[in-house]
C-alpha positions in Angstrom: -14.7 -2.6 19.5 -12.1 -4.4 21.8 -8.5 -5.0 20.4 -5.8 -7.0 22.1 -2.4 -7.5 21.5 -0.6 -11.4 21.7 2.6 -12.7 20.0 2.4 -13.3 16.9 1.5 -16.7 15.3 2.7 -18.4 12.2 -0.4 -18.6 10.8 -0.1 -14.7 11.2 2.0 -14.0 8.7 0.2 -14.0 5.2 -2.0 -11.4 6.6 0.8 -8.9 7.8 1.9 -7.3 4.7 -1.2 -6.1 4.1 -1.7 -4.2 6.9 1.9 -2.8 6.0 0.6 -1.9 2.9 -2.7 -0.3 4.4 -0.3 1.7 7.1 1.5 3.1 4.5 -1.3 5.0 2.9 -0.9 8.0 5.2 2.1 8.8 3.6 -0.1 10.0 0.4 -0.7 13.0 2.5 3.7 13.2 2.9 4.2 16.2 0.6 7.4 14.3 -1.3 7.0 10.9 0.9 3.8 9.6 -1.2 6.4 6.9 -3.1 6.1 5.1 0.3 2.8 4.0 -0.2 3.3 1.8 -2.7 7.1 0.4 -1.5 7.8 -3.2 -0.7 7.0 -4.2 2.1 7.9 -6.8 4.5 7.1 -10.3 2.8 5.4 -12.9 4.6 8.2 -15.3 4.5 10.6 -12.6 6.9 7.4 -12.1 9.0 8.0 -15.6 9.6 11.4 -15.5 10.4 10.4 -12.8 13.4 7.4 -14.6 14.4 9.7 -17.6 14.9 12.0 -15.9 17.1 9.0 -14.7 19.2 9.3 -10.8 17.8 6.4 -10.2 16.8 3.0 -8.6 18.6 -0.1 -8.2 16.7 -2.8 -6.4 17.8 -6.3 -8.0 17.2 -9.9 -7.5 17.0 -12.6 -9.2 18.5 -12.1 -11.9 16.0 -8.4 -12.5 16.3 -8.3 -11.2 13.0 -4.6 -8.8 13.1 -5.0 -5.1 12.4 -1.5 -4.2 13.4 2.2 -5.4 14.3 5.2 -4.8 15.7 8.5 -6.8 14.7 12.0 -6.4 15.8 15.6 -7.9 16.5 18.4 -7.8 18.9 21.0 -5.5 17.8 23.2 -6.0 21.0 22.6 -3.7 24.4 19.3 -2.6 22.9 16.4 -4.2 21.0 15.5 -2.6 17.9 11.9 -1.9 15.9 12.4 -3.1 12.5 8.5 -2.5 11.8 5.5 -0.7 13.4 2.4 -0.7 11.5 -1.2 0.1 12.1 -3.9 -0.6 9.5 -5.2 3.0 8.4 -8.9 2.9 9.8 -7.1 2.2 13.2 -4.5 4.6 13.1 -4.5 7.2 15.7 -6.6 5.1 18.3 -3.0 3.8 20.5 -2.7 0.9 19.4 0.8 1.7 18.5 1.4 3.4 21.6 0.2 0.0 23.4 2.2 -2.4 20.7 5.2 -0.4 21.9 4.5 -0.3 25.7 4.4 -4.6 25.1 8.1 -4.2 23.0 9.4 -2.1 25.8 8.4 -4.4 28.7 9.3 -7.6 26.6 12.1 -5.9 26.2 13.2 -4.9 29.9 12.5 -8.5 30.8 14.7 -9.7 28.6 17.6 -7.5 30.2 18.1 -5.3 27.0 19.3 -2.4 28.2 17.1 -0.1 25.2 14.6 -0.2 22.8 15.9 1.8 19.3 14.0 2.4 16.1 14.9 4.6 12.8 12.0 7.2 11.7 11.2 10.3 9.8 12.0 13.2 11.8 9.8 15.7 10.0 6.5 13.5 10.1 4.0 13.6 13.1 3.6 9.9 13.6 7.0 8.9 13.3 10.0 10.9 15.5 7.2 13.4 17.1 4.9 10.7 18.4 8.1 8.3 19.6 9.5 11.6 21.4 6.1 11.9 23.2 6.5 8.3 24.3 10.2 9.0 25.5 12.3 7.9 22.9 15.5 10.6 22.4 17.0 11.1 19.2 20.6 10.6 18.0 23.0 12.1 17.1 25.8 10.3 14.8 28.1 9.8 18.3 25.7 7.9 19.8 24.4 5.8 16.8 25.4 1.8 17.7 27.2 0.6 14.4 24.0 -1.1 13.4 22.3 2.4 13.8 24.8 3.6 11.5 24.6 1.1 9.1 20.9 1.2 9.6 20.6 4.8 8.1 23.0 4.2 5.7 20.7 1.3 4.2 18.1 3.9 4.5 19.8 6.7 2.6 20.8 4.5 0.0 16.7 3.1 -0.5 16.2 6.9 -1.1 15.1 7.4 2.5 16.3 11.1 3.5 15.2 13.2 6.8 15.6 10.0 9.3 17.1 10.0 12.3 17.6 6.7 15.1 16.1 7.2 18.7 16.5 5.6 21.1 14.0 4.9 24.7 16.0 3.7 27.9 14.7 0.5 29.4 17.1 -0.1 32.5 15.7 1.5 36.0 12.3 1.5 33.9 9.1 0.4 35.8 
């Protein structure tokens, strides 16, 4: 099957919280991170607001039909990930890795100077896989106030073991 990835549409944006919802399944096999799978997730009404700003990439099948996003914001220098989510019978096939490969360029064209992101440190999808694509972790010193913030929103949803990263853009071909 072939899958492409566009900007987002409007029309979009009822469908995307179910593939939030589907993504989230792999954490039932998070020893103490199954809670996740059954969270809140993003609501069609904020996909909206990202889709309007021209944030949002979905990745499609041969039908259009979306089977995974990314969404994001401008948090200064840098341009950060606010959601990455592959529905589970996709997962693993780099569709992710090609969603963020279309953020990063975006990104770089629109002179941002990186792209940033919080995870889970501990689990092999999240800081693991982004560290394979070049992303470098944190540490507190060199957390942006909104990092800061960011994780400290995080903490306070019950969210432990994160960490922000961070992949440089500028002098990137």
């Amino acid at each position: 099957m072939l899958f492409t990835i566009r900007p987002a549409r409007d029309d979009d944006a009822d469908l995307l919280p179910a593939i939030e919802r589907s993504a989230a399944q792999a954490f039932l096999a998070c020893e103490g991170l199954q809670w996740i799978a059954s969270e809140d997730v993003l609501s069609a009404a904020q996909h909206r607001v990202f889709i309007a700003a021209g944030h949002t990439w979905v990745v499609v099948d041969e039908k259009d039909r979306p089977q995974g996003f990314l969404c994001g914001q401008d948090c200064g220098e840098d341009w950060h990930i606010v959601e990455l989510s592959v529905a589970q019978a996709l997962q693993g096939r780099g569709q992710g890795r090609r969603m963020i490969t279309t953020a990063s360029a975006w990104a770089q064209a629109q002179s941002f100077a990186g792209l940033t992101l919080t995870t889970f440190t501990q689990v092999a999808w999240n800081a693991p896989f982004y560290a394979r694509l070049g992303f470098e972790r944190l540490d507190a010193q060199r957390c942006s106030y909104f990092l800061q913030r960011q994780l400290a929103a995080e903490r306070a949803h019950g969210l432990t073991d994160r960490c922000a990263m961070r992949l440089e853009l500028q002098g990137v071909s």
